[in-house]
C-alpha positions as CSV (number, residue, x, y, z in Angstrom):
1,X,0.0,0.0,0.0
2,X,1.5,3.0,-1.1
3,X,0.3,6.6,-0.2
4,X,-0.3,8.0,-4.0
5,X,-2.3,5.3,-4.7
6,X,-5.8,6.1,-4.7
7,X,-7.2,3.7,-2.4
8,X,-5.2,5.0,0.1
9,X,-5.8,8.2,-0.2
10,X,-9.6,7.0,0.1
11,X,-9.2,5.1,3.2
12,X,-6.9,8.7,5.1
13,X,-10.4,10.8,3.3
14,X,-12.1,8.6,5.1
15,X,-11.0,8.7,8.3
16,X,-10.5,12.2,8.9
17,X,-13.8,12.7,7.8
18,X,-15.0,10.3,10.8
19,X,-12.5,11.8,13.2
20,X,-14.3,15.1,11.9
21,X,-17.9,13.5,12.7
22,X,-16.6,11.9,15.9
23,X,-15.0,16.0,17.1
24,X,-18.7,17.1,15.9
25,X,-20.5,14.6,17.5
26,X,-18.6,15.1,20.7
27,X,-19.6,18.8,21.0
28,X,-23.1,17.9,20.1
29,X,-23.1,15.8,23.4
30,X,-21.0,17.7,25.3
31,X,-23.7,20.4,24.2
32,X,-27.0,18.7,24.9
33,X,-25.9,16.8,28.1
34,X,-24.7,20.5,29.5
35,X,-28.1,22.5,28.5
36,X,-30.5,19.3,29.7
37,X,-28.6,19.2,33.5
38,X,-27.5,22.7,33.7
39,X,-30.5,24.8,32.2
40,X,-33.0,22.2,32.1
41,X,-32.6,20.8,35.5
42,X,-33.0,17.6,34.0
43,X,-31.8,14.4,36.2
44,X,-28.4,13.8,35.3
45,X,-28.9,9.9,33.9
46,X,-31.9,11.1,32.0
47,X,-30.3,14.0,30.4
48,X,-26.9,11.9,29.3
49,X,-28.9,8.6,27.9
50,X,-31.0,11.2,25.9
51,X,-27.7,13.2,24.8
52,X,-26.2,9.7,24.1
53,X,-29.4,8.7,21.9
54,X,-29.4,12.2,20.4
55,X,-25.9,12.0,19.5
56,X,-25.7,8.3,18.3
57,X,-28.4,9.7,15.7
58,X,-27.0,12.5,14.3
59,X,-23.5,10.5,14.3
60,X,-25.0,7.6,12.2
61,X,-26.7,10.2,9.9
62,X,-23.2,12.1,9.3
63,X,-21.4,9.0,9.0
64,X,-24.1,7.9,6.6
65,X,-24.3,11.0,4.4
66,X,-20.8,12.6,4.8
67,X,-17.8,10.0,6.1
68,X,-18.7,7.1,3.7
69,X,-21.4,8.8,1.5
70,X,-23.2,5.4,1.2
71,X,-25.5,4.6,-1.3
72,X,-24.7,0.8,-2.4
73,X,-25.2,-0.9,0.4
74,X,-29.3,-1.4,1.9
75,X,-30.2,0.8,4.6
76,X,-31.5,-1.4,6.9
77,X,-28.4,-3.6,6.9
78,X,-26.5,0.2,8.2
79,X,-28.6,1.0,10.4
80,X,-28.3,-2.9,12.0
81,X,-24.4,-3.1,11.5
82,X,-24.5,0.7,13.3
83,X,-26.5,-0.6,16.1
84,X,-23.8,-3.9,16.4
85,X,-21.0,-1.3,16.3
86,X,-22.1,1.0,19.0
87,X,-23.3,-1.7,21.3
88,X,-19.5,-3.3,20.8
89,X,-18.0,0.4,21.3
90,X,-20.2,0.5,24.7
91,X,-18.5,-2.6,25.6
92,X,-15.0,-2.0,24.5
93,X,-15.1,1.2,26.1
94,X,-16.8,-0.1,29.3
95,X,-14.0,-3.0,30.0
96,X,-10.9,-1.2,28.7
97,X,-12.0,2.0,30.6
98,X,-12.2,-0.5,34.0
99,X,-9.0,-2.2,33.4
100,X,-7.1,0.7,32.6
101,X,-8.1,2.4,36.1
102,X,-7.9,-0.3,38.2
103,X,-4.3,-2.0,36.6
104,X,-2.7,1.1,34.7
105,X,-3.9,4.4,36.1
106,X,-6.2,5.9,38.4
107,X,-7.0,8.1,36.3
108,X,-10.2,9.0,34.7
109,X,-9.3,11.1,31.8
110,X,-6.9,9.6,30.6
111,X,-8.4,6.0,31.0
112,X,-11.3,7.5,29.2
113,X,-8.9,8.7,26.2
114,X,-6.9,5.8,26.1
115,X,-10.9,3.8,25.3
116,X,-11.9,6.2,23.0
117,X,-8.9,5.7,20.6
118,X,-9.6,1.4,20.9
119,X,-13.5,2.3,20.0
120,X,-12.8,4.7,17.4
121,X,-9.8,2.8,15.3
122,X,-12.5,-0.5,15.9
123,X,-15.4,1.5,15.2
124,X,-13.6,3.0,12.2
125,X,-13.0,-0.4,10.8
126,X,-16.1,-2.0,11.0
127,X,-17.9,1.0,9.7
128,X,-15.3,1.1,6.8
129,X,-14.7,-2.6,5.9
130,X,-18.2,-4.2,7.2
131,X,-21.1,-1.7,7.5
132,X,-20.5,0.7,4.7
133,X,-18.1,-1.4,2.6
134,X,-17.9,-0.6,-1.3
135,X,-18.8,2.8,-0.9
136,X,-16.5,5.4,-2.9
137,X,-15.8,8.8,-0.9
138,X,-16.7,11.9,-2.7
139,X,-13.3,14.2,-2.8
């Protein structure tokens, strides 16, 4: 794999467009979970499952429409391969987030960064090779 070769510089498109969704995403989250506790006075486990949901949505749709611009593969088989990759991201992030505190560092942050790059570079792939595969990014 060489780095002119198109299909390369497909796949590095690619992913900075999903590390752009994921930034977006975040802030989206970040956001709604701030406005719903903070302003809202909304129950704090209420207001980050419905930021979660909220943000799961609109990071599907982006992916959908922007990261892989998918159009060839059936939308019902995206939205279940979505659903799979999330639910394994929850997991991933869950264990590796619990085993990095309690065996690595006590430290929350950086436990938390440490699972978000293992769900992204998975969630990434999947996405890419599984979910969306065969669609062509529009440069």
């Amino acid at each position: 794999m060489k780095w002119n070769e198109p299909e390369t510089r497909n796949e590095v498109v690619k992913f900075g467009k999903f590390l752009l969704v994921g930034g977006t995403v975040f802030v989206v989250y970040t956001c709604l979970a701030w406005v719903l506790v903070r302003q809202f006075l909304i129950e704090d486990v209420f207001a980050i499952s419905f930021a979660y949901v909220i943000a799961a949505l609109v990071h599907f749709l982006l992916n959908n429409f922007v990261t892989f611009g998918s159009s060839k593969v059936g939308y019902k088989r995206r939205v279940i391969g979505y659903l799979l990759v999330v639910g394994c991201n929850y997991l991933i992030m869950t264990f590796l987030g619990i085993v990095v505190l309690r065996y690595l560092i006590d430290n929350i942050v950086i436990s938390t960064i440490i699972a978000t790059i293992a769900t992204t570079l998975f969630g990434f792939f999947v996405l890419n090779k599984i979910v969306f595969k065969g669609n062509e990014v529009k440069e």
